[in-house]
C-alpha positions in Angstrom: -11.4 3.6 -12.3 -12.4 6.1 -15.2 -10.4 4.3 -17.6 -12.4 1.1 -16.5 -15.5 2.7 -16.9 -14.4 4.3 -20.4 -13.5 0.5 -21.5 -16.5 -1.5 -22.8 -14.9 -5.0 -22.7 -14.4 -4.4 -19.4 -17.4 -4.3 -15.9 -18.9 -0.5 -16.5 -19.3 -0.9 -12.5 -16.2 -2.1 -10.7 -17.0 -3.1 -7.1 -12.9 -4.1 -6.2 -9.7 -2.5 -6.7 -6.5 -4.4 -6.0 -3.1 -3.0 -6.4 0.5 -2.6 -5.0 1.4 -0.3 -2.3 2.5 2.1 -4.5 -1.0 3.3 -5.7 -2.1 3.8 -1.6 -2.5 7.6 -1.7 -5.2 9.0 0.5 -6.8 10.5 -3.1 -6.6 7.3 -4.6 -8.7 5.6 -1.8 -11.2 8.5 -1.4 -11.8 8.4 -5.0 -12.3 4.3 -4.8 -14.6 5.2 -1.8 -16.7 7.9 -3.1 -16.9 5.1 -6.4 -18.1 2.7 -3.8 -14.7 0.8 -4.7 -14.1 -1.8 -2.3 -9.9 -1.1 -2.2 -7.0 -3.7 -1.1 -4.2 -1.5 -1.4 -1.2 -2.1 1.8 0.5 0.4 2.8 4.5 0.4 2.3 4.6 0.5 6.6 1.4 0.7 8.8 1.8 0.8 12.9 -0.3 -2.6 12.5 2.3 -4.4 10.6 3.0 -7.6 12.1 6.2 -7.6 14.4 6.1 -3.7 15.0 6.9 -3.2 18.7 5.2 -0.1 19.2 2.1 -1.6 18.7 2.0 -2.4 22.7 -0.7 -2.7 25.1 0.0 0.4 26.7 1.4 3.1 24.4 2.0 5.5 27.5 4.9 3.1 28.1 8.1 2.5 26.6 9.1 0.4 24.0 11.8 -2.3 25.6 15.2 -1.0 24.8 15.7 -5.0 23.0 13.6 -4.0 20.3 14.4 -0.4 19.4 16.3 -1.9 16.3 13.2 -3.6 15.1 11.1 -0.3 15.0 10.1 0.6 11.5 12.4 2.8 9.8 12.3 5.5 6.9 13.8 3.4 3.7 15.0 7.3 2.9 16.0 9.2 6.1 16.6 6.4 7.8 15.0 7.7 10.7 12.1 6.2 13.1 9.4 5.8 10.8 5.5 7.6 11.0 4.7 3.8 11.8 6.3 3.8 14.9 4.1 6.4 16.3 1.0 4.8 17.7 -2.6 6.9 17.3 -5.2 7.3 19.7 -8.6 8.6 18.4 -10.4 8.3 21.5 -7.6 11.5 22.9 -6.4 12.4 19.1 -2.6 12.2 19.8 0.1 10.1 18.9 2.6 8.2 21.1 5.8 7.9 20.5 8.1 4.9 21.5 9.4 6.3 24.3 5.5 7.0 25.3 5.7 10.2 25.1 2.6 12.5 23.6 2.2 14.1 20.5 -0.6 16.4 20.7 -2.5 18.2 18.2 0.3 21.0 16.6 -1.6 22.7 13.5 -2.7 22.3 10.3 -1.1 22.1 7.3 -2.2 22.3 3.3 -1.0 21.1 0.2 -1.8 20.7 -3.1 -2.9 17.4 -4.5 -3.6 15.8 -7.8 -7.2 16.2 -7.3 -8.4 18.5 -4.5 -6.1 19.6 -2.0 -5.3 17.9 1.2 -5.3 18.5 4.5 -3.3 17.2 7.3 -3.4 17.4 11.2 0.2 17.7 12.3 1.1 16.2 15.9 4.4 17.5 17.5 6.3 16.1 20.3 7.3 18.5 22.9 11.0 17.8 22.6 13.6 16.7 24.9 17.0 16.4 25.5 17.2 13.3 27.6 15.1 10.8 24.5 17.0 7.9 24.2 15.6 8.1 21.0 16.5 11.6 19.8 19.1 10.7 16.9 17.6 8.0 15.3 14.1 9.9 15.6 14.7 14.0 15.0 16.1 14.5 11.6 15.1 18.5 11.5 16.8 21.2 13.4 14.3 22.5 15.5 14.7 19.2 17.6 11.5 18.7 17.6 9.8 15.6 15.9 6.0 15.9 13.7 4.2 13.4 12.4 1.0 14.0 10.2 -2.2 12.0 8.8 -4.2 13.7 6.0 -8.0 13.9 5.7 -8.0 10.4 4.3 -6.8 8.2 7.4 -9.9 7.0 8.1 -10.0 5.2 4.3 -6.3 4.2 5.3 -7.9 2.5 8.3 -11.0 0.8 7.1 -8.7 -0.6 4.3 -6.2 -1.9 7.2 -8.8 -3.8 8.5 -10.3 -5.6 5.3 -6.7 -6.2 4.5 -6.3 -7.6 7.9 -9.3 -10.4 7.6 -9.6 -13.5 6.1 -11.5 -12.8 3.6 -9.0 -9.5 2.8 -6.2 -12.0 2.4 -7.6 -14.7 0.0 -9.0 -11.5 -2.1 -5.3 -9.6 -2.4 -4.2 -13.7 -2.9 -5.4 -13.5 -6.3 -3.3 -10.0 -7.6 -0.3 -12.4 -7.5 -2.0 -15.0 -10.0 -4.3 -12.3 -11.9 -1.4 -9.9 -12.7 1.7 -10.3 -11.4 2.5 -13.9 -12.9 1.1 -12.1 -16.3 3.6 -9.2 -16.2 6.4 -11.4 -15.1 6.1 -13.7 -18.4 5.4 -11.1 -20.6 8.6 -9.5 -18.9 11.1 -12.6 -18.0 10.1 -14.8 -20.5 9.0 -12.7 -23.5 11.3 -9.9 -23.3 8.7 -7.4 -23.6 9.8 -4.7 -21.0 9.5 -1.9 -23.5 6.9 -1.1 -26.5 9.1 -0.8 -29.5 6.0 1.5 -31.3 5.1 5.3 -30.5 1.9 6.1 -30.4 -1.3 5.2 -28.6 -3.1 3.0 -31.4 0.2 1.2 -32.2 1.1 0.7 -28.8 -2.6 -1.0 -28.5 -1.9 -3.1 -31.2 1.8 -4.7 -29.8 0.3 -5.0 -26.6 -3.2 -6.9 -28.1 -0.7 -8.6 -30.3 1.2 -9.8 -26.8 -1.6 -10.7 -24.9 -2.7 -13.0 -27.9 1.1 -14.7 -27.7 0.7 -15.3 -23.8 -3.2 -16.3 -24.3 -1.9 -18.9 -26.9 0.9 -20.2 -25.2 -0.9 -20.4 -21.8 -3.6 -22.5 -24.0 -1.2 -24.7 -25.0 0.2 -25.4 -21.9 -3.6 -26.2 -20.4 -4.0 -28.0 -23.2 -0.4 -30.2 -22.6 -2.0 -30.4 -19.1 -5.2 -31.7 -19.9 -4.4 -34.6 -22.5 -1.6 -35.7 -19.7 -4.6 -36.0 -17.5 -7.0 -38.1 -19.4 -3.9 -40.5 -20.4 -3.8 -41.2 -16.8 -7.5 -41.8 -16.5 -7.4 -44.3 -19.2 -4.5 -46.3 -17.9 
């Protein structure tokens, strides 16, 4: 956002922000949010992801043994993911899959890019019978945590714009607006690297690559365009 604001040729006030999963840090969206930034940003795995079974009408219940393999897992640990852990506001806990409770533990700090953050942790009481227990505990204490930082509520109001129709024809048009861009200028161009150093020269390959895309892709409307009008005149 500052280096939007620092660009003339580009709005001084930005009013949406769309970008790839990667960039959804609680910082990032309470920096869009104290901007006013309206930001479409998913999440790599959110408890309201469609097909998720532990989304369920009653969370105190557990999930149906048939679908423990399509829980969400950790792409790392491999372990039951933080999405498969339900919230409830209303009685700030978690549920497990199993339906078991995951009250309020402590609280635990950390240092962030910007200010520091600061997390509720929820544990689970443990137990030895959980079904669950390998593909869930990865820590010795045997005990499972899961935490949301001060910024879950942008996570959630995000979530839900996401979620709506007009959510999904905005975040629609980051396919067409810059990842069709990048994947010419990458694919077909060959330009997955600057070949320059420094800042000013680097500005000056990319300008002169955004002029070769800008001239091909006129070209190509142009193509377009004089196919058209030869079928209107036959």
């Amino acid at each position: 956002i500052d280096n939007l604001r620092a660009d003339p040729r580009l709005s001084p006030d930005p009013r949406l922000s769309l970008a790839d999963s990667a960039s959804n840090s609680g910082q990032t969206l309470a920096g869009l949010a104290d901007r006013k930034v309206e930001a479409f940003i998913p999440a790599k795995q959110r408890p309201d992801t469609a097909g998720n079974p532990a989304v369920r009408d009653d969370p105190t219940q557990p999930v149906a043994e048939c679908d423990w393999d399509k829980l969400p897992r950790n792409c790392k640990s491999h372990k039951l993911d933080r999405a498969a852990f339900v919230y409830d506001e209303q009685i700030d806990c978690y549920y497990c899959p199993m339906g078991r409770t995951l009250r309020f533990w402590r609280y635990h700090n950390r240092a962030g890019s910007a200010r520091p953050v600061k997390s509720r942790v929820y544990q689970c009481p443990g137990s030895d019978d959980c079904p669950l227990v390998d593909q869930c505990v990865a820590s010795k204490t045997g005990r499972r945590s899961v935490a949301h930082d001060d910024s879950e509520h942008h996570r959630r109001a995000m979530d839900s714009r996401l979620a709506s129709e007009r959510g999904r024809k905005i975040y629609a048009q980051r396919k067409w607006i810059a990842e069709t861009p990048f994947g010419i200028i990458k694919g077909s161009m060959g330009l997955r690297q600057f070949l320059l150093r420094g800042l000013e020269k680097v500005k000056t390959e990319w300008l002169w690559t955004c002029t070769a895309f800008n001239l091909a892709k006129l070209v190509r409307n142009g193509a377009a365009v004089r196919a058209h009008l030869a079928t209107i005149a036959e």
